[in-house]
C-alpha positions as CSV (number, residue, x, y, z in Angstrom):
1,X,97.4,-58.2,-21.9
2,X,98.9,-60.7,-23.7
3,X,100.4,-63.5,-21.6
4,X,103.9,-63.0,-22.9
5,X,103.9,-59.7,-21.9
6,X,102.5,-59.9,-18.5
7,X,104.8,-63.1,-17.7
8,X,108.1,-60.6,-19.0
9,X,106.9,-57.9,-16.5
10,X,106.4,-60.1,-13.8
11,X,109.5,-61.8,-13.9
12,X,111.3,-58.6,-14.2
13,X,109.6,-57.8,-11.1
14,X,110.8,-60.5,-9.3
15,X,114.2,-60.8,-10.8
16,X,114.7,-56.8,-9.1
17,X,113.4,-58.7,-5.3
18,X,117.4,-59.9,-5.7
19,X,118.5,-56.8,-5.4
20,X,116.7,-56.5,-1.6
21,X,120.0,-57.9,0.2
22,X,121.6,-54.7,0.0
23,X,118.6,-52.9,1.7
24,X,118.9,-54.9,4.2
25,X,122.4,-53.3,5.4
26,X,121.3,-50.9,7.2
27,X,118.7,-52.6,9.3
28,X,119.1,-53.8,12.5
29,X,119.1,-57.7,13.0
30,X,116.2,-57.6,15.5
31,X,114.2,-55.4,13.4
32,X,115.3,-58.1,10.2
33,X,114.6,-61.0,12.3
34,X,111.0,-59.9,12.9
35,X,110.1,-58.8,9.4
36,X,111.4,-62.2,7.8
37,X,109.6,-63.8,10.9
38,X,106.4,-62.3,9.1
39,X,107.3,-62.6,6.0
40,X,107.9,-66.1,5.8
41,X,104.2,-66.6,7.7
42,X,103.2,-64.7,4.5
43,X,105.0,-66.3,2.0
44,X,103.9,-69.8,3.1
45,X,100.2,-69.2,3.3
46,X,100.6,-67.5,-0.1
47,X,102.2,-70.4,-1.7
48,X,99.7,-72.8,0.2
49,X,96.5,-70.4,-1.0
50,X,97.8,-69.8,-4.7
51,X,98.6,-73.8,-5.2
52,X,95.3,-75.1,-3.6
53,X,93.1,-72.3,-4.8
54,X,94.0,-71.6,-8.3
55,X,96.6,-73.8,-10.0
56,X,95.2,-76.9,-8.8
57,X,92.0,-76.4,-10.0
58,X,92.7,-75.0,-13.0
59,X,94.5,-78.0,-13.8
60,X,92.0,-80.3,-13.2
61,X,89.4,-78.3,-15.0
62,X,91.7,-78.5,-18.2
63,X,93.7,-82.3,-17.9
64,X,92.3,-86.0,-16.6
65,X,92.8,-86.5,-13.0
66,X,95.1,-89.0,-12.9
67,X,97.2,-86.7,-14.6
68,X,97.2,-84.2,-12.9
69,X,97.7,-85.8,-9.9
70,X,101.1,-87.7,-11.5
71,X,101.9,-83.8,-12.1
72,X,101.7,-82.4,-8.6
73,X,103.4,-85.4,-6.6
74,X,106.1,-85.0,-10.0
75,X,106.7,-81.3,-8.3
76,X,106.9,-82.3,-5.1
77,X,109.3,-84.8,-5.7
78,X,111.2,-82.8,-8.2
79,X,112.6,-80.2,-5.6
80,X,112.9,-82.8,-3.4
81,X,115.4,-84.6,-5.1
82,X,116.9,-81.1,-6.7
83,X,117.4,-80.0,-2.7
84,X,119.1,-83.5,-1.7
85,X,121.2,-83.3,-5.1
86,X,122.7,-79.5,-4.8
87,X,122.8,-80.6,-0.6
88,X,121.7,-77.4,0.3
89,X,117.9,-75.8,1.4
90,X,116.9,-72.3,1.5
91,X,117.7,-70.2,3.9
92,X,114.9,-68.4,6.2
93,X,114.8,-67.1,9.7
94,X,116.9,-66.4,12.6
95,X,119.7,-68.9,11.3
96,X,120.8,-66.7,8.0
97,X,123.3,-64.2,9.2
98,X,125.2,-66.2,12.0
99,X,128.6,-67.5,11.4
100,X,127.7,-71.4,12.2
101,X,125.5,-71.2,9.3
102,X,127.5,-69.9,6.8
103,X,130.4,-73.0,7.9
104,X,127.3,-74.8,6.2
105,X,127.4,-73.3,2.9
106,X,131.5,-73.0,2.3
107,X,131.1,-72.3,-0.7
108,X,129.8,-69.2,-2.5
109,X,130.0,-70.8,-5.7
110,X,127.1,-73.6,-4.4
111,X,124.5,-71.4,-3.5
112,X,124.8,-69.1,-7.1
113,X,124.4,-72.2,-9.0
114,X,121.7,-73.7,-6.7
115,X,119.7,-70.5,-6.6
116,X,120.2,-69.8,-10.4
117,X,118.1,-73.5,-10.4
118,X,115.7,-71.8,-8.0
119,X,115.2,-68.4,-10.4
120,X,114.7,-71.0,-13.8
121,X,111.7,-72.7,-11.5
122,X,110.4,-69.7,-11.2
123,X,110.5,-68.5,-14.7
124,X,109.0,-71.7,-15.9
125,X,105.9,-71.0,-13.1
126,X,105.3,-67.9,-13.8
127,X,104.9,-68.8,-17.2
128,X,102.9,-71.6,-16.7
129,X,100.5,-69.6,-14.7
130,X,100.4,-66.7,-17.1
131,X,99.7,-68.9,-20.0
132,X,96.7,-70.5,-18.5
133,X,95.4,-66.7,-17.3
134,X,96.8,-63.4,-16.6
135,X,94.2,-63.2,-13.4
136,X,96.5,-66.7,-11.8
137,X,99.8,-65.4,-13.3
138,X,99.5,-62.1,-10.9
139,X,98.7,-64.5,-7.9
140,X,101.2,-66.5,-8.9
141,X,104.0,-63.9,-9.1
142,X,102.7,-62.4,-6.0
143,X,103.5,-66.0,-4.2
144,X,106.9,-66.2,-5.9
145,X,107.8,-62.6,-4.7
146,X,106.8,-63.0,-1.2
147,X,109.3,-66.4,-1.2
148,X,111.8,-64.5,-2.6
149,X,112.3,-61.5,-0.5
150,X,113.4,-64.0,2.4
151,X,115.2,-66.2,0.1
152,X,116.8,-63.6,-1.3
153,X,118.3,-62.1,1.7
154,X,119.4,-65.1,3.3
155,X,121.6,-66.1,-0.3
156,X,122.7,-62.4,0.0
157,X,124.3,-63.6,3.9
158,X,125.3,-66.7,2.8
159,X,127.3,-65.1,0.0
160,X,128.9,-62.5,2.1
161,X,129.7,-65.0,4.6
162,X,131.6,-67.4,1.9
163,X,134.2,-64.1,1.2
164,X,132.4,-61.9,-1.3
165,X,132.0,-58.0,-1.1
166,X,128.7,-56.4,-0.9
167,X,128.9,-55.5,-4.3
168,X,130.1,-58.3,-5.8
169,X,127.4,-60.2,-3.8
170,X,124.8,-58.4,-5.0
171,X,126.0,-58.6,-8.4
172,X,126.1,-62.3,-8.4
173,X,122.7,-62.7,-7.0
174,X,121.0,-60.1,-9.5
175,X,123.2,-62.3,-12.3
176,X,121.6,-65.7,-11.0
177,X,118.1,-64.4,-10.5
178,X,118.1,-63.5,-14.5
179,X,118.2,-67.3,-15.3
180,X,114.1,-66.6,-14.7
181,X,113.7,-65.2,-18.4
182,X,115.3,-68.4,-19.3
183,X,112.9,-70.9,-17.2
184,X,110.4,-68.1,-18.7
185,X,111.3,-69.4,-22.3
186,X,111.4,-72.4,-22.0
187,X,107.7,-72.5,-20.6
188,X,106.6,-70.5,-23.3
189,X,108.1,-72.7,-26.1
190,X,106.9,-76.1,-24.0
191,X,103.3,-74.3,-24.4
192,X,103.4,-73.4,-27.5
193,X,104.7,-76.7,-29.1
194,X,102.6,-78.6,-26.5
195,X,99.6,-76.8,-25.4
196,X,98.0,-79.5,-23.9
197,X,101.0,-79.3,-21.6
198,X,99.9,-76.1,-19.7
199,X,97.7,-77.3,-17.5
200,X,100.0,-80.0,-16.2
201,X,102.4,-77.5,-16.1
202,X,100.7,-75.6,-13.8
203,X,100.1,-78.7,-11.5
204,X,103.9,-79.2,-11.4
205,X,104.1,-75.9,-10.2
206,X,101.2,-76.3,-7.5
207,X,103.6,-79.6,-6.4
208,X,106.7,-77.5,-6.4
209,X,104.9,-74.4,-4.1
210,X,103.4,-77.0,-1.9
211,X,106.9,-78.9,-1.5
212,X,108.9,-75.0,-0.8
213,X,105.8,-74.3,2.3
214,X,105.7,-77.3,3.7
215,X,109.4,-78.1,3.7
216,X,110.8,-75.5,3.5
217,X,108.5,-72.9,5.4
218,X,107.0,-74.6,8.1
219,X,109.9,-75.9,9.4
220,X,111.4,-72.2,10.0
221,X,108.2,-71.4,11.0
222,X,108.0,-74.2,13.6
223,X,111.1,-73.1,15.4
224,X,108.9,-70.3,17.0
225,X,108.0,-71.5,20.6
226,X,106.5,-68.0,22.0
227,X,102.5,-68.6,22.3
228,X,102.1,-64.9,21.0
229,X,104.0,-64.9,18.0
230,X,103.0,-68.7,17.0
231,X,99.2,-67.1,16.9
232,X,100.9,-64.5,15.3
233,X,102.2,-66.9,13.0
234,X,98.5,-68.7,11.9
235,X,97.0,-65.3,11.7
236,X,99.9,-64.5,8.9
237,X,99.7,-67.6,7.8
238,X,95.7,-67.5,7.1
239,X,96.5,-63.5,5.6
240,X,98.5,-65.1,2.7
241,X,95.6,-68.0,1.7
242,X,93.0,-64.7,2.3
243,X,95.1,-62.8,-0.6
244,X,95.1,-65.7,-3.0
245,X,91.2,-66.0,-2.2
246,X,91.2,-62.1,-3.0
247,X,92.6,-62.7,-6.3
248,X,89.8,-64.9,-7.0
249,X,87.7,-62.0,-7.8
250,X,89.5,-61.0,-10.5
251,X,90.0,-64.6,-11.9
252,X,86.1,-65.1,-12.0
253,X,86.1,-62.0,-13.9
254,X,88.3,-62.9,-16.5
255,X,87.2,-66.1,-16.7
256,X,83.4,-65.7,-17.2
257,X,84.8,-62.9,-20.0
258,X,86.3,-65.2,-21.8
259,X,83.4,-67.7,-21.3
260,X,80.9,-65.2,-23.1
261,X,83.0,-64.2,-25.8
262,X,83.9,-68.4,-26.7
263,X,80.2,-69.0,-26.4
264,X,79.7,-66.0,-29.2
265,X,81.9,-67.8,-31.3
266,X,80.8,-71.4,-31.0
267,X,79.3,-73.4,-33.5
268,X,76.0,-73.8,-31.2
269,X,75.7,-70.0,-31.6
270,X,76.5,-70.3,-35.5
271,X,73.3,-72.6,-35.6
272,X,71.2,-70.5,-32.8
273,X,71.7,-67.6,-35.3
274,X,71.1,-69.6,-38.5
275,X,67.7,-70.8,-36.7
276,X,66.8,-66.7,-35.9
277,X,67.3,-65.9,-39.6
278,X,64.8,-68.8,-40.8
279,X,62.3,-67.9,-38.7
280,X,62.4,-64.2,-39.5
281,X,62.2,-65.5,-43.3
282,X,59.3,-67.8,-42.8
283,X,57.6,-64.6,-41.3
284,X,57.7,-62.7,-44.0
């Protein structure tokens, strides 16, 4: 699959995850509480496992070291500064549908324009990650998607809370997530101008997913004080890096692929096969 086309489908996918808010209607809040509970375990561990695992050394196997590094602290910084700039953070847990928290964000206006931000991150990742192989793309989307479910539904709350109706809530959240395809270009045409960009790409991206589970995550996750569901918790937690370690599989497959069919075309195989053909004609 060509990585265009892969990176297209997967943002589609994850541009429909905005849609989820509505779904959430008719749930209980208990029962919402405790699937975001675990979904958040999921989504942190996934981000952790997909940053650490594949992007990172990707990265280093394709760029120096320093740079790479200068990359990853870059993302980490990055949303850093983007967070204390738009003076908001994203919304997770047991804190999203209550009244005090929507006196937080007054304004329905702050969170489309801070998570439209949020979607063109995204874009530009899953880019990123597609150009350098479809096999970290997929884990990569599969990160993104488990961030955004939770995301999603808590900027669905917020919105509600701030005087919009359902549908014109949902609306404006589907609207924002499609800033994606643009993030999605612009990683595209940053790779294809500068393709020795990619990999550094992909280590701002490991900076950014590291900065969103450790900042963002963890601290929602830390809130839990029950014994029980904080094992609960690290057991989710160690599920999300186990799927990025899954996906591994298929990224040693591809890659040794593509290994062989580089070697065929090398210029050591050139001369390997020029040598064959002398020999054969000394013989006869």
């Amino acid at each position: 699959m060509e990585p265009i086309i892969g990176s297209i489908i997967a943002v589609s996918a994850v541009s429909l995850v905005s849609l989820v808010g509505m779904a959430t209607l008719s749930l209980q809040q208990d029962a919402l509480r405790k699937g975001l509970f675990l979904l958040v375990a999921l989504a942190a561990g996934a981000l952790i496992g997909d940053a650490f695992i594949h992007l990172i050394p990707e990265a280093f196997a394709e760029a120096g070291t320093n740079e790479v590094a200068i990359a990853i602290l870059a993302g980490i910084l990055s949303f850093f500064l983007l967070e204390k700039f738009l003076h908001w953070h994203h919304s997770h847990g047991d804190e999203e549908f209550s009244p005090e928290h929507g006196k937080i964000h007054p304004l329905g206006s702050l969170v489309l324009v801070s998570d439209g931000i949020h979607n063109f991150v995204d874009g530009l990742a899953i880019g990123a990650a597609f150009m350098v192989s479809p096999e970290i793309g997929i884990a990569t989307t599969i990160a993104i998607a488990l961030h955004e479910i939770p995301q999603e539904i808590g900027d669905f709350g917020l919105l509600l809370h701030a005087g919009f109706s359902r549908t014109k809530a949902l609306l404006m959240n589907f609207l924002s997530a499609l800033t994606a395809f643009l993030g999605l270009a612009v990683a595209f045409w940053i790779g294809g101008t500068f393709e020795s960009l990619i990999p550094l790409i992909a280590a701002f991206t490991a900076g950014m997913f590291i900065y969103l589970a450790l900042a963002d995550l963890v601290p929602e996750l830390q809130k839990t004080k029950q014994m029980g569901r904080s094992f609960l918790q690290v057991a989710v937690i160690i599920g999300g890096i186990a799927l990025m370690f899954g996906l591994t599989a298929f990224e040693g497959h591809g890659h040794s692929h593509e290994a062989v069919h580089e070697d065929a075309h090398s210029p050591h195989a050139d001369e390997h096969h020029e040598d064959e053909l002398h020999l054969e004609e000394h013989g006869h």
